[in-house]
N, C-alpha and C positions, 0 to 999 in steps of 0.2 A: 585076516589071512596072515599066516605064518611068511616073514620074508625071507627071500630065499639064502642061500649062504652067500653066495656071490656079490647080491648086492650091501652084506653088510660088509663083507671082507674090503671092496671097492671103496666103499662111501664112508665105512666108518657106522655109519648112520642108516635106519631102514628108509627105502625108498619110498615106499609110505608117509615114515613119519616125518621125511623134507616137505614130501607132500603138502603134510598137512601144516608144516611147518609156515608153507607159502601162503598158504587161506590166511593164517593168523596174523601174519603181518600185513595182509593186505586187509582184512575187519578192522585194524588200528589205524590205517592211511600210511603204511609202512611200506608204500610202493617200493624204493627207489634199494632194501633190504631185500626186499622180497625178489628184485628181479635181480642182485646181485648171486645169489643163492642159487635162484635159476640157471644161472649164467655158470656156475663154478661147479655145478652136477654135471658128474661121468657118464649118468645114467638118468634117459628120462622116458617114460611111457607119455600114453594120450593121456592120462588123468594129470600126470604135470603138467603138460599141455593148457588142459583145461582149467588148472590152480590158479595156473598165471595170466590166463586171458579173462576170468572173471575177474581176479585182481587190477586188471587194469582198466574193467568195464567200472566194477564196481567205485572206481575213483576219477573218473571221466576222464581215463586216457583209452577214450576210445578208439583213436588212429592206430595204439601201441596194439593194442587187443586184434585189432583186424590185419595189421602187419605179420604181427606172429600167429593169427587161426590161419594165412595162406601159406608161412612156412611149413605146419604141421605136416611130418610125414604120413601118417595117419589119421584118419578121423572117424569118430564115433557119433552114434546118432545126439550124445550128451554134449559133442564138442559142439556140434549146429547148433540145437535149444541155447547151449550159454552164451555163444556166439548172438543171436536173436534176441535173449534177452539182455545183453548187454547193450544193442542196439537202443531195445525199447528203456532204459536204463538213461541213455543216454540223447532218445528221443531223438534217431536216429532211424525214422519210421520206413523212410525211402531203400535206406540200408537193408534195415531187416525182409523188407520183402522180397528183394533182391534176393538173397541169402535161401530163403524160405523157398522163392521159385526153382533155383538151384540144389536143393535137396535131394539125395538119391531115396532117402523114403523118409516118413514122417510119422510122429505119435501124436495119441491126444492132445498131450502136452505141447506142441509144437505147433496145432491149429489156435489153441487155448493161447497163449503168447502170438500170435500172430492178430489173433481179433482182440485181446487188449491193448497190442500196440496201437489199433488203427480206434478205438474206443477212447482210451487217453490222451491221443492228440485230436480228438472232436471229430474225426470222420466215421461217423458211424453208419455212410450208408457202403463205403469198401468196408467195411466188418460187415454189416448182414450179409451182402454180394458173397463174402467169405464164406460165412456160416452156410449159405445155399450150396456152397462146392462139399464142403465139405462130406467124405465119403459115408465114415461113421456117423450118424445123427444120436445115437441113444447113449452117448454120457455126456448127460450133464453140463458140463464143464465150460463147452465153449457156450453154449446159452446161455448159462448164466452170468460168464463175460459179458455178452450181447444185453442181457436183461439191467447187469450194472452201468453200462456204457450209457443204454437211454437212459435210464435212472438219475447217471449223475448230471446229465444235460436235460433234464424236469423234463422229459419227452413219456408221461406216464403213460399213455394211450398205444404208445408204442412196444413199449417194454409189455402192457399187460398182452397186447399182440405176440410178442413172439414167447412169453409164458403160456398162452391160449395154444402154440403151435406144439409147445416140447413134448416128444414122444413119451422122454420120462422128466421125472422131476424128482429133486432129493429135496430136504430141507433146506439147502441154501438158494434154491432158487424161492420156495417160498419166502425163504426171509426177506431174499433182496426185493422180490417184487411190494411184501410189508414194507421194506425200509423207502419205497420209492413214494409211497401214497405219506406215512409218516413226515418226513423230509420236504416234502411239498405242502405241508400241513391238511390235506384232506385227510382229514381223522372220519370224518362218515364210511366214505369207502375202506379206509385203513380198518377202521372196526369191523363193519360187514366181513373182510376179507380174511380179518383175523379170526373170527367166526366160523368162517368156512376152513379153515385149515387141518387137515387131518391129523397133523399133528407141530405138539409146539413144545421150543426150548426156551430156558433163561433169553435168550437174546429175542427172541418173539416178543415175551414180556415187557423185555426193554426195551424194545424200539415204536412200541404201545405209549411206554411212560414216557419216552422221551418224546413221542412227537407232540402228545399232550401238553407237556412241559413247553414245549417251542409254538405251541398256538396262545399259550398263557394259561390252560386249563389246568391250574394246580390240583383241584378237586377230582377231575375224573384221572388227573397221572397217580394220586394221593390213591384214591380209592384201586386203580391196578396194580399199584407198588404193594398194596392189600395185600390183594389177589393171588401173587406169582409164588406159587408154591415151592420153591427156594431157593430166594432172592439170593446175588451174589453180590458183591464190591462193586461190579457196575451198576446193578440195582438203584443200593442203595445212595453210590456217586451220583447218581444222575437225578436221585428224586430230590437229595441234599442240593445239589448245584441251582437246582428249578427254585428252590424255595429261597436259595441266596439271590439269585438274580432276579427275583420280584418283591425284594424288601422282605421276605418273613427269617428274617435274622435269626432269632431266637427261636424261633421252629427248628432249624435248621440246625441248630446248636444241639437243640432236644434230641433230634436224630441223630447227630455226630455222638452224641454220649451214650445213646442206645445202641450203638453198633455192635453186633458182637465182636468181629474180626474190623481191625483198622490197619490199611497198610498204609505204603506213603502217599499214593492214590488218595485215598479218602482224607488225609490230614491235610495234602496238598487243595480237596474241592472245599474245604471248610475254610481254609487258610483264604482263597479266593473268593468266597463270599464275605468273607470280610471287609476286604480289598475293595471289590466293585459298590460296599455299602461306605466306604470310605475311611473304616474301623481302624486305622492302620496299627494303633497301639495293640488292641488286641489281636490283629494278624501277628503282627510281632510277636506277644508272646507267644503264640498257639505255636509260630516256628521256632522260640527258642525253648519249647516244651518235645519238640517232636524227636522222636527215638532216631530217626533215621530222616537224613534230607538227600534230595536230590536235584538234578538241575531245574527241576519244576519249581523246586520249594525254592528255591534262592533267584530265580527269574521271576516269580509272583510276588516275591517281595521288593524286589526291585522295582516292577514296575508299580507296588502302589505307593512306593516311596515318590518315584517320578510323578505319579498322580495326584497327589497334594502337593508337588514343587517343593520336596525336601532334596533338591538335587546330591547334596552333597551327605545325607544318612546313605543315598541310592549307592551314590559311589565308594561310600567306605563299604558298604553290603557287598560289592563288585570284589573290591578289593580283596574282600575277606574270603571271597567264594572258593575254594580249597583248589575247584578245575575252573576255567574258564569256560563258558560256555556262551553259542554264537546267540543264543536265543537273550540271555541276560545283559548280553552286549550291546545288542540293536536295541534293548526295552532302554538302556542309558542315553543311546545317541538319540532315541527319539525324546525321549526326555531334554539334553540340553538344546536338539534343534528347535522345540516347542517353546523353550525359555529362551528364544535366540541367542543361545550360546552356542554358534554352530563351530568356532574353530575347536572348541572342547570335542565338540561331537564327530569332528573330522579326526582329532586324537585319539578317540577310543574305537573309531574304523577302520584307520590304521593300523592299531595294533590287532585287532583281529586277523586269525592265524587260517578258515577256513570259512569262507563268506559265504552264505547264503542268498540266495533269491527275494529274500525282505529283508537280508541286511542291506545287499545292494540298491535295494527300493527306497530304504529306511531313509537311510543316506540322503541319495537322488533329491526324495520329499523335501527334507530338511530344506538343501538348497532352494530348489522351487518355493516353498510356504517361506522364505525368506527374500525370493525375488531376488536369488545369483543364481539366474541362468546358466552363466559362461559355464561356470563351476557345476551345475546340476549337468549341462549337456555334455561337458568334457569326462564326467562317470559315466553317464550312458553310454557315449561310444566305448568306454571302456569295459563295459559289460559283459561278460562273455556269451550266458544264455540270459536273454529277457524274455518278461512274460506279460500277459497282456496288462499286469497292472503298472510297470516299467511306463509301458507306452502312453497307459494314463494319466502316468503322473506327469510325466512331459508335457502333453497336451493341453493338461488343467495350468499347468506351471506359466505355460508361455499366456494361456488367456488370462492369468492373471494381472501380465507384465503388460496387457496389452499388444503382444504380437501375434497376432490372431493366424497373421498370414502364415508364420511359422508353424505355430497349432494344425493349421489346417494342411498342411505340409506331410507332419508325421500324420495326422491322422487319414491322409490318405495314402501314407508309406506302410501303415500299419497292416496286415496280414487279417487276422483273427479280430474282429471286432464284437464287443459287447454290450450294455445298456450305458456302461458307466465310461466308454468310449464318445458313444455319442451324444450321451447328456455333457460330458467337460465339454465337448463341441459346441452342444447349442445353449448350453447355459454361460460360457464365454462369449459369445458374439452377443446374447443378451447383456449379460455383465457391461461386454465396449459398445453396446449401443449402436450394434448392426442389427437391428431388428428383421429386416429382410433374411439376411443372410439366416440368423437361424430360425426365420419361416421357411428359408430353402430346403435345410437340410434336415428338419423336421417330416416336411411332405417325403424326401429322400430316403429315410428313416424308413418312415412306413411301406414305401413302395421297395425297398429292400428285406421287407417281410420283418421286419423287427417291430416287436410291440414297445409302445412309450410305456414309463412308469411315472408313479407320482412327480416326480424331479422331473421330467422332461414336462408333462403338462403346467407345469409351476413357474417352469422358462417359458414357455413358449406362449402362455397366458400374459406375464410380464410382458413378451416383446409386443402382443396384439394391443396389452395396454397402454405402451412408451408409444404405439401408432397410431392408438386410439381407432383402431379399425374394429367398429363393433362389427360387424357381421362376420368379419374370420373369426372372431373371437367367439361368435354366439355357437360359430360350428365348432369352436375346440371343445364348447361347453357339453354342448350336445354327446360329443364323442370319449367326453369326462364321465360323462352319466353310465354312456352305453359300457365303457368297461370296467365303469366300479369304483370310480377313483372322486366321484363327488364328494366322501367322507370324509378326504383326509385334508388334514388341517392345512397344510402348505397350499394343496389345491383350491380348497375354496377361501384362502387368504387372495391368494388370484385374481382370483375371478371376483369378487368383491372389488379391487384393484381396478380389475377390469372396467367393470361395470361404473364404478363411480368417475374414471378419469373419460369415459363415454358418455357422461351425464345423465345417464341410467339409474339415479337412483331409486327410484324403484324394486328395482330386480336387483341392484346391490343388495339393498335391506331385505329381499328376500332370501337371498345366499344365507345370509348371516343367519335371518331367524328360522331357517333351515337343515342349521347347522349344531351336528350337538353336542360338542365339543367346541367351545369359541376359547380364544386367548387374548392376551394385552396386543397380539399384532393382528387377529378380526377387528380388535375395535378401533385400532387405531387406523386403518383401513378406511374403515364406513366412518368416521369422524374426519379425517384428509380429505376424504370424498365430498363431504358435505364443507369441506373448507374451500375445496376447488370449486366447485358449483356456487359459490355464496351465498350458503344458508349457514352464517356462525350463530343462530339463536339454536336450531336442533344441533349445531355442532357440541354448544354447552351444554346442552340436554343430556346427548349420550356419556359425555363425562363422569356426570351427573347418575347415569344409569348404571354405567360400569361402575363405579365404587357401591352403589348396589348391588350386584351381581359380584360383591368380593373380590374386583380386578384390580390393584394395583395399580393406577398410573405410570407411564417414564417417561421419561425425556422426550420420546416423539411424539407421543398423546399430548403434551404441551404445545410442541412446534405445533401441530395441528390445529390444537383449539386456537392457540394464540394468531396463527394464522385465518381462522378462520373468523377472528375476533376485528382484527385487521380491516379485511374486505369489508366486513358489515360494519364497519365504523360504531362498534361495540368498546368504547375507548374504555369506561368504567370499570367495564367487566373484564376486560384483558389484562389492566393493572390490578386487579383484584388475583385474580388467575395467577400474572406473573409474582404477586408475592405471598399467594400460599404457596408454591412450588417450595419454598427453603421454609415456610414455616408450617405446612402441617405434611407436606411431603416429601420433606429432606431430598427436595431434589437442587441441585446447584445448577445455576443459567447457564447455559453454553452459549456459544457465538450465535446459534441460530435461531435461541429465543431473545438474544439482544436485536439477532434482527427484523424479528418482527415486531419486537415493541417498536424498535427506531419506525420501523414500516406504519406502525399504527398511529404512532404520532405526526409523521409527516402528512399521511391520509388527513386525519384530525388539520392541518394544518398549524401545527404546535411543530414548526422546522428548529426554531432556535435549542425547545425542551430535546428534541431528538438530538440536536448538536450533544447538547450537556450530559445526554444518557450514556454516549457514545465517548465520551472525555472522563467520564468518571466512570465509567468500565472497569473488574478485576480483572479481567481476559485480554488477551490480546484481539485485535480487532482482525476481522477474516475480509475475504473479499464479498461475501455474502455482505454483511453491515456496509462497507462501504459503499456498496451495488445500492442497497437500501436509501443510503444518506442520499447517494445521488440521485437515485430518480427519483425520492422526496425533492432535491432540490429541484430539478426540472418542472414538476406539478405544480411548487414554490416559486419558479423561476429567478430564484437566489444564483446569480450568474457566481459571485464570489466565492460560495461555500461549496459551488458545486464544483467549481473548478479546485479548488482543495480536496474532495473528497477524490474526484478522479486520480490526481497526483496521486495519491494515498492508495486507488485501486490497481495505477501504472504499475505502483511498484511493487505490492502482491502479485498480479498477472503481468508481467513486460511483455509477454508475446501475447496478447488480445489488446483491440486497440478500443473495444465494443465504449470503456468510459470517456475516451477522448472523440468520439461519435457523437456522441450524446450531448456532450460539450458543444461542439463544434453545431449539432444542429439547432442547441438552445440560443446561441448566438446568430444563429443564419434567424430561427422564430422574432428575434429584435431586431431584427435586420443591420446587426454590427459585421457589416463584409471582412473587415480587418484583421477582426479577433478572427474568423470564420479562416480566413487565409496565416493566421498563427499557427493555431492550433493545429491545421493537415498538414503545417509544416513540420511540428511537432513528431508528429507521427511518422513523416517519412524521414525526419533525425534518425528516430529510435527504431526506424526498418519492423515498421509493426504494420505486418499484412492483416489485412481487415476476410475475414473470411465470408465466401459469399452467402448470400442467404438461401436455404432448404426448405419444402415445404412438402409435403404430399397429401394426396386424397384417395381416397376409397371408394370406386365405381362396379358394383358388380361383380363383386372378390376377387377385384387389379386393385394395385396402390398402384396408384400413379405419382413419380418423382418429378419435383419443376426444382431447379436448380438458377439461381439467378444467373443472368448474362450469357446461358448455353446457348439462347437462342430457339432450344426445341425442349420437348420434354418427355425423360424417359420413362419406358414402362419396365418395371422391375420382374423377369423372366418368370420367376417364383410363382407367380398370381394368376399364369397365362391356364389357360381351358378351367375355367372356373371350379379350381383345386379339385381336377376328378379321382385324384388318388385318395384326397381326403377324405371326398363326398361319401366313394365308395364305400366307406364302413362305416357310414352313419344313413344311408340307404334306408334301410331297415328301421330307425326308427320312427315313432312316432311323430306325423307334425305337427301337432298339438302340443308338443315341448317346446318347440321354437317360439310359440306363440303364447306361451307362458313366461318367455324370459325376457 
């Protein structure tokens, strides 16, 4: 539109092109320009109006924005929609509907933003409720809001429900309802559906190839990348990127050379399959080959510099990077936080000019994965918006440190909770060895409608086995079976766990040969099992089977045999054991196989040789070894060397008094009152509280707690109506599986 005279005569400038002048500066982050500009015009319509309240949405001065849409003298139906979607912008959900209730009329567009705001912040049943008012039903549009909404919260039965209702349907709702089956990896129905499709475009195609590609089906993505009769840049990005992230490198290479059209896209997914194959020389050159780079290309090298610990190649690349960019920044910080260089990493988050939602994470973790709380918690409160992975990483941070009570704190501060919410939860109280507690929140879990995943069955099999409670543990099995998750390797390392520290070997060894995928931590599993139980002759057996089976021994597969070599007073064959460790399996002793030798020789009654093993040590000696030396001594009844050995455990552990115990009762067994009245003196010198004794039992799926000196004993809440939350989804199966295990 031609502007008019007036306004150029006034301004200088058409009133337009201020207009547009303001958008520009506010797409650059040029707020503080743009509202000067605003400010020093003669002349402003609603479209100025609206320049500057987007500009202030779009840079999350959302209070600015809503200040100045109440000044407007006029408003148009474009000034509400910007208004609403700056709201949703700025996930300002309660806002926007406010705003939307208050509307004197409304357009497509206007319902369509209204049911993505309530879709992106995960309430998807005020968006259907939405969609049901809605007057118009036959565009499109806000369906297929509706249809992405369940989509991206995996609610496919949902989504295909209200595709099943739409009066009409364009192509994008077909695709989204493809892209939800895809995404979720059900490829059977994704194919059927794609099948049925009246009609289909390049991204139909793609989201074929790609979901293929993300179940591992390189053949049948291979064979539709075929198919698509004129594959584009995402095509061929996505079939490239599939065949980089499953090892076929030089596949992948084949294809990058066969491209007809290459932009930075494609030089950028070849450059990253390099990367995750660990190539870094050749990522290198391919980017110092590329015609053109962008913040992709100089963030993907950066981080595969930080991924083989070339920290300081990462940082000259940073350095060199023409723009700074938040993405290549955080790939640094998390790099030096991972090499615990955290104040380095604290220096390059500092200088960061415009923070993001995973820089601020990036950060946070560092702290936490280095155990500075103060430091990890004094960012979060300074956070501005957190999200639910914010909240996890605290969570997981504090059970690391051991403050669970804290952990448990935010995570019942927390809002929005997800899988990976309450597995930090009960894989912490596991970790500190509150077993109870995440049996608690386990059954709480599920009666909150939240389904467990591998990692939650993985903890919470642990804690059944730290309780040694076989029957809760046979119903977790049971419940492992029924939803799928008997396959995966962490789960039936578990349950193996389980079963053998329940003395179930039996059904451990059927876990194992049940299992078709085993590793160095199955066997070493069912060999501990067979060390605790004391049977050390099958424990040498499986050793013996695994280096058959092509497994590689370590360090714990020894702790195990050697312990299990121990108990059966297998003396020969444990010194045989401990010195192939360094001569045919280059493994170096740690503390915990000196203390099982010391353990085996004291058993053997050879106290003096265990002295000698123990004095000529490369290692420094732990509290484990001297635990060892001493209750050798005790067995020995060597009052002299055991009271040496305790001194020597005093002073590893000062706050356990458990060796001057031990002491003091071997002297009460000779009946030396003297020494007996030294030694408790000892101890309350050195204000060493003796901690009382704990024991429980397992009656009818109650653990029952007895606590020394309480006087009664408690029953732990967790276990009361014989776990009917739990039972209830294992209902349904078969009892012939219980009686199998």
């Amino acid at each position: 539109m031609k502007p008019s005279l007036r306004s150029v005569l006034e301004n200088g400038t058409p009133l337009y092109q201020q207009n547009s002048k303001i958008t520009q500066f506010g797409k650059l982050g040029r707020v503080e320009e743009a509202r000067k500009l605003f400010n020093q015009m003669n002349q402003r319509n609603t479209v100025t109006f609206n320049s500057m309240i987007s500009v202030y949405a779009k840079n999350r001065r959302i209070n600015d924005a809503l200040n100045l849409f109440d000044k407007m003298p006029h408003r148009n139906l474009v000034s509400w929609n910007t208004m609403i979607a700056g709201c949703l912008h700025n996930h300002r959900v309660d806002k926007a509907r406010h705003l939307f209730d208050q509307m004197p009329q409304r357009d497509i567009f206007t319902w369509t933003l209204m049911i993505t705001c309530y879709t992106r912040n995960g309430e998807l049943e005020k968006a259907r409720n939405l969609l049901n008012l809605m007057p118009d039903k036959m565009n499109p549009a806000c369906w297929n809001a509706m249809i992405s909404g369940y989509v991206t919260d995996k609610r496919i039965k949902e989504a295909k429900q209200v595709f099943d209702e739409m009066p009409v349907r364009d192509l994008v709702s077909w695709n989204s309802m493809l892209g939800g089956y895809t995404r979720t990896g059900e490829m059977s129905l994704g194919l059927k559906f794609f099948e049925e499709m009246p009609v289909k475009d390049v991204v139909s195609w793609n989201l074929m190839v790609d979901g293929f590609v993300e179940v591992g089906d390189l053949d049948s993505a291979w064979e539709f990348f075929k198919r698509i009769p004129n594959p584009n840049v995402v095509s061929w990005v996505t079939i490239l990127s599939g065949l980089g992230r499953n090892g076929r490198i030089m596949e992948a290479r084949r294809l990058f050379d066969q491209m007809p059209i290459k932009n930075t896209v494609s030089w950028n997914a070849m450059m990253a399959a390099y990367v995750q194959n660990s190539r870094i020389d050749e990522a290198l050159n391919l980017f110092n080959e590329m015609p053109e780079k962008n913040a992709v290309s100089w963030t993907t090298m950066i981080n595969g510099s930080v991924r083989i610990g070339k920290l300081e190649e990462a940082n000259h690349l940073l350095n060199q990077m023409p723009y700074k960019n938040v993405g290549a920044q955080t790939a640094m910080i998390s790099g030096y936080a991972q090499n615990k260089k955290i104040h380095k990493a604290r220096e390059i988050f500092d200088h960061v000019s415009i923070r993001d939602t995973v820089c601020w994470n990036t950060m946070i973790a560092g702290y936490a994965q280095n155990g500075m709380m103060d430091e990890a918690v004094d960012l979060f409160h300074q956070m501005v918006r957190k999200d639910i992975v914010s909240w996890n990483i605290m969570i997981a941070g504090y059970a690391q440190v051991a403050q669970m009570d804290k952990a448990l704190a935010l995570f019942k501060e927390t809002k929005h909770k997800n899988i990976v919410t309450w597995n930090s939860l009960i894989s912490g109280f596991t970790h500190n060895g509150l077993y109870p507690d995440a049996f608690k929140y386990f059954i709480s879990m599920i009666q909150n409608g939240n389904k467990p995943d591998e990692s939650t069955y993985a903890s919470i099999l642990s804690s059944c086995a730290n309780l040694a409670t076989l029957q809760l543990g046979t119903q977790v099995h049971v419940l492992v079976v029924k939803t799928g998750y008997e396959q995966d390797i962490f789960v039936t390392n578990s349950l193996i766990t389980l079963y053998a520290k329940c003395g179930k070997m039996p059904s451990a060894e059927r876990v194992f040969s049940h299992t078709p995928r085993v590793d160095v931590v199955s066997w070493n599993s069912l060999i501990n099992g067979y060390a605790l139980n004391g049977n050390g002759i099958e424990a040498v057996r499986l050793l013996e089977d695994m280096k058959v089976a092509g497994v590689s021994p370590d360090e714990v597969t020894f702790v195990g045999v050697l312990s299990a070599c121990s108990h059966a007073g297998l003396i020969d064959q444990g010194f045989r054991l401990f010195e192939s460790m360094g001569q045919k399996h280059l493994i170096q002793p740690l503390t915990e196989h000196y203390a099982c030798m010391v353990d085996l020789l004291a058993r053997a009654g050879r106290l003096e040789a265990a002295f000698q093993m123990v004095k000529e040590m490369n290692i420094d000696c732990n509290a484990g070894i001297w635990g060892a030396l001493l209750d050798a001594c005790r067995v020995g009844k060597d009052l002299k060397m055991a009271k040496f050995a305790a001194e020597k455990l005093l002073e590893i552990e000062p706050e356990k008094g458990s060796s001057y115990v031990t002491l003091s009762n071997m002297n009460a067994e000779m009946e030396w009152w003297e020494v007996v009245e030294e030694v408790r003196g000892s101890l309350n010198e050195r204000r060493v509280v003796k901690q009382p004794g704990c024991s429980w039992i397992e009656v009818q799926n109650r653990v029952h707690v007895f606590v020394y000196g309480d006087g009664y004993w408690l029953e732990n809440m967790i276990f009361r109506g014989h776990l009917r939350a739990l039972m209830a989804h294992i209902s349904n199966t078969d009892d012939t599986l219980l009686d199998t295990l």
